[in-house]
N, C-alpha and C positions, 0 to 999 in steps of 0.2 A: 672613616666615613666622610669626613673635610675632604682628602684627596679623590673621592670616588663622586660626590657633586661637584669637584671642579672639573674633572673630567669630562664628566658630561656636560658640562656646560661650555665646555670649549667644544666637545663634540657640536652640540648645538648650534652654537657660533658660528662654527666653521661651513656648516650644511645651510645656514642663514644668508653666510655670504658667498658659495656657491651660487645658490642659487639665485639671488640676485644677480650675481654674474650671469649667468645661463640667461635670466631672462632678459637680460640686457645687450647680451650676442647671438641671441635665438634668432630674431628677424635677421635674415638677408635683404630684405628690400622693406623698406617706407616709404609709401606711397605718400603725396601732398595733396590733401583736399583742401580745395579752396571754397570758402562760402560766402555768399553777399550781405546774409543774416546775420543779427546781433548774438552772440553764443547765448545767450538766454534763448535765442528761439529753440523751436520743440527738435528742428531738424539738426540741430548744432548738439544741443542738450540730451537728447535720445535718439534718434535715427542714425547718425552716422557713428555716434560711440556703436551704436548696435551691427551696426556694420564692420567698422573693425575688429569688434570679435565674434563674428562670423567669418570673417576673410582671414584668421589669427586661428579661430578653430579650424578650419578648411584646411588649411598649408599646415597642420601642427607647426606653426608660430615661424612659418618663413617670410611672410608676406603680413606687415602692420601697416597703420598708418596714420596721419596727423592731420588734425584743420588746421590750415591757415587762411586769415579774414583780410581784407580789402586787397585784394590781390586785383582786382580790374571790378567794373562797375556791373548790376546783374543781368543789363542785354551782351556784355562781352565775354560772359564767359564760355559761348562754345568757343570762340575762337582762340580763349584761351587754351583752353584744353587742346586745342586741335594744334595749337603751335609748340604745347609742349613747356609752356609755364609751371601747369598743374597738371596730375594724373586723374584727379579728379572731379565733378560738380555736380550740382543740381542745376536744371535753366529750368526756368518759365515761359512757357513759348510763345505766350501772350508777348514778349518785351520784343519779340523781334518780328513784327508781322509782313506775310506774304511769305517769308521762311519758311513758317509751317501754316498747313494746309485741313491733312488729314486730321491731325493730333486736336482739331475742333469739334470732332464729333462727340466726343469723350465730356468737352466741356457746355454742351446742349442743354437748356431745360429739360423738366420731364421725367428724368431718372427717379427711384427711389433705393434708397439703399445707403448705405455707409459708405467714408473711403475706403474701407478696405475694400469691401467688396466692387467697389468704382476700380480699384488698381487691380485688384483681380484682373476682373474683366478686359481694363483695360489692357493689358499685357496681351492676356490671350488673342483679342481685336486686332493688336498690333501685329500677331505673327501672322494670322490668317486674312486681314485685310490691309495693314497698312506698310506693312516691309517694303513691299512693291514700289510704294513712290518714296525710299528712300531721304527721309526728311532729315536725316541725321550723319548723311555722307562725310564721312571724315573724322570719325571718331565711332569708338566703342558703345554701341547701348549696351547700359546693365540694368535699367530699371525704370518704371514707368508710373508713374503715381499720381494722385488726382486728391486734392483738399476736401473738406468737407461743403458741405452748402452752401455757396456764397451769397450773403445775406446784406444789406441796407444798414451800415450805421453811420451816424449824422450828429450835431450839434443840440439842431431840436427835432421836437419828436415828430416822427411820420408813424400818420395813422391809417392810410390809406393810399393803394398807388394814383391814384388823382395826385396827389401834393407834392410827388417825384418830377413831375413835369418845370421845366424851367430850372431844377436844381445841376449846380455844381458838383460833377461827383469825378473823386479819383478815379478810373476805371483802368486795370490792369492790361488791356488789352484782349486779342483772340473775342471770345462767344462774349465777355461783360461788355465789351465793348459794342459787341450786335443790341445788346439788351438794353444800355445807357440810351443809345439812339431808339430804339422803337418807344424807350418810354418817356422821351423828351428832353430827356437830359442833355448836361452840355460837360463832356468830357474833358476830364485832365489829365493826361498819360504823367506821371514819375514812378518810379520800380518805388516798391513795398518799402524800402527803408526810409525814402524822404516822407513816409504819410504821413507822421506823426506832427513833422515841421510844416506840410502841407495846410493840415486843418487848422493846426495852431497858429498861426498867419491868416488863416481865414480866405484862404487861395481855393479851397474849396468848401463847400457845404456837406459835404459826406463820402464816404467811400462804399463800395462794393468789396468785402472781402471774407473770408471766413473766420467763425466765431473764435477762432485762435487769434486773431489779432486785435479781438480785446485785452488779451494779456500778453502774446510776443510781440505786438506795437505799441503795447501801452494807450490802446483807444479808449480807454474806461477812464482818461482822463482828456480828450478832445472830439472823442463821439459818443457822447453818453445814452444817445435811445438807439435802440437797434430795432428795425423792423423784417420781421421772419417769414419767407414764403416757403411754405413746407416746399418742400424737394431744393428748395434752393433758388435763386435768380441763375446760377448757373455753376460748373466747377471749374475751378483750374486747373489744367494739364502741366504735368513736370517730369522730367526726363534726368533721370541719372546716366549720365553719362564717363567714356574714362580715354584716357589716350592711347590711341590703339596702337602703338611705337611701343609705349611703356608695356602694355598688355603681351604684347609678340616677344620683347622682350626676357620676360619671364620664363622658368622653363616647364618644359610641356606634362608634367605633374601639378606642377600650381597654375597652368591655367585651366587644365580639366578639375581641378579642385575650386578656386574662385568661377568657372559656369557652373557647376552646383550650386553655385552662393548667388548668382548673377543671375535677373532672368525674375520667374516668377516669385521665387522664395524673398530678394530684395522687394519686391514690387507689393506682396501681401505685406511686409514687414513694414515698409514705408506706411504702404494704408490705414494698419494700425496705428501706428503712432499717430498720422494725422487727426484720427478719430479721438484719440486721449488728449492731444493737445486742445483738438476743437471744445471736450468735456471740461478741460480747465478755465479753457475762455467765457462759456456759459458760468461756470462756478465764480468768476470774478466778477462778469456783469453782475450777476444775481448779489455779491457780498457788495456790490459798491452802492450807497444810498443812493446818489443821486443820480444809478443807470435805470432805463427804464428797456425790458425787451416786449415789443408789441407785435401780435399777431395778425398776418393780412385775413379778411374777411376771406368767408365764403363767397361772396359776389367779386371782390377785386381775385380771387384764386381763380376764379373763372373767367374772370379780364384776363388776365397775366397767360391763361393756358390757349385762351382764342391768340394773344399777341404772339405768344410762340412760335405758333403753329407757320409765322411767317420769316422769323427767325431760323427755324428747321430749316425750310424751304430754299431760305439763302446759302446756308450753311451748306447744304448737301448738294447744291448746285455747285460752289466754290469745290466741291470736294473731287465730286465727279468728272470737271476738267483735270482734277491730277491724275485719271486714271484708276480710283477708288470709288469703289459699292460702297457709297456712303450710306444710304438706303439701309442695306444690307448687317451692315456693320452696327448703325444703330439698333436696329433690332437686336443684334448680338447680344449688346452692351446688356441691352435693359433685361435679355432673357438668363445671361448669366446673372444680373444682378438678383435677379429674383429670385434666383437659388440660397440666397442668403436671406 
């Protein structure tokens, strides 16, 4: 009985460290995502692990992949990718402006809805209006995704958009950047990682960003009120992209298997997560005593949506010299949005 459980247990053993093996020589290619985020953000921490086992289930386990972080700074990284550093990233198109054009309709006041249903949309937008002008020449689009609400939080508390006038704000660039100026504000361009050193120095008086960056920027400790305009001051547009060398590269099984993965299914996935992360950032202001989140009136909601309407107006002009039915496209957004 002693020699027939050692047996098995070397049987065991043996098929333990197979298999380890196996999964250790399974991938044929690792791909290098680079990111500009702290690995505690939501995209680091869930979005892209979620990716790689999508792109791992896709190729039955030919095609994995790894983050790697400060690889170049987060307005360089298309041209990262595009030279072939990395196979992969996320950009924010705010950081490189004039670049992109169309990719601002998406980030418009107005909308109602979740990120997901924002990347939804957006994707589909993108095939049937925005391909045409080409904003991402030079590289792979796999995926298109858009933050939750972008929202007002500051040092001290705002309780009204009157009191937005004259202030200091981060502002990320693209549509926050239309919206900092109509409301008076005086803009500070630096990418999402320097914010936290930004407020903390007192370089500025508040940022524009979504309620995820109460907790993946740690604002719950240098912007403690937050001020909420339903639907949002505006969203972010983001772009997964991959190198398209690397991509062609691969053989023509695992790319028809990663376009299965690439495309709409990345873009709802991404949405999601944004949506969970932005729920965590709510759930930390709310545990921190001394965060306060304040709601805009029904009178300033009504300021805010007359100011828009001249925001829009700029926006879809800038659009429409690319050769894009921005018009058009908007309506899209918001009628697919409401399907949700």
């Amino acid at each position: 009985m002693h020699l027939i459980r050692k047996i098995k247990f070397l049987i065991v053993c043996g098929l333990s460290i197979s298999s380890i093996a196996f999964s250790a020589m399974a991938a044929d290619v690792t791909l290098i995502i680079s990111s500009w985020a702290p690995p505690s953000h939501g995209m680091n921490a869930s979005m892209f692990p979620k990716l790689i086992k999508m792109m791992e289930e896709a190729t039955e386990g030919r095609v994995t992949a790894k983050i790697k972080y400060k690889l170049g700074s987060p307005p360089a990284q298309f041209d990262l990718i595009q030279d072939g550093v990395a196979d992969i990233t996320w950009i924010f198109h705010g950081y490189n402006p004039g670049r992109y054009v169309a990719t601002k309709v998406v980030e418009l006041p107005g909308y109602a809805g979740s990120a997901k249903a924002a990347s939804i949309a957006y994707w589909k937008a993108h095939q049937k209006f925005f391909a045409s002008a080409n904003e991402h020449k030079g590289v792979k689009l796999i995926g298109l995704m858009t933050h939750g609400p972008g929202q007002l939080h500051s040092a001290r508390k705002v309780t009204s958009l009157s009191e937005i006038q004259g202030m200091k704000l981060r502002l990320g660039g693209g549509v926050s950047g239309d919206v900092g100026d109509a409301l008076g504000a005086t803009g500070i361009r630096v990418p999402a990682p320097k914010v936290y050193e930004t407020l903390a120095s007192k370089a500025a008086d508040g940022v524009m960003m979504p309620m995820e960056s109460k907790k993946g920027f740690k604002l719950t400790e240098v912007a403690q009120n937050t001020y909420i305009m339903p639907g949002g001051f505006y969203r972010g547009s983001f772009a997964v992209i991959m190198n398209q060398e690397k991509f062609n590269s691969l053989s023509a099984k695992d790319q028809n298997a990663l376009n299965g993965v690439f495309g709409l299914p990345l873009s709802t996935m991404a949405g999601r997560v944004w949506d969970s992360i932005d729920g965590a950032g709510f759930g930390v202001t709310k545990a921190a005593s001394d965060n306060s989140i304040n709601h805009a009136s029904s009178i300033d909601q009504a300021e805010f949506t007359k100011m828009s309407k001249k925001i829009v107006s700029k926006v879809l002009k800038e659009v429409s010299a690319k050769g894009v039915d921005g018009k058009a496209a908007q309506a899209f957004i918001a009628a697919e949005m409401a399907k949700f």
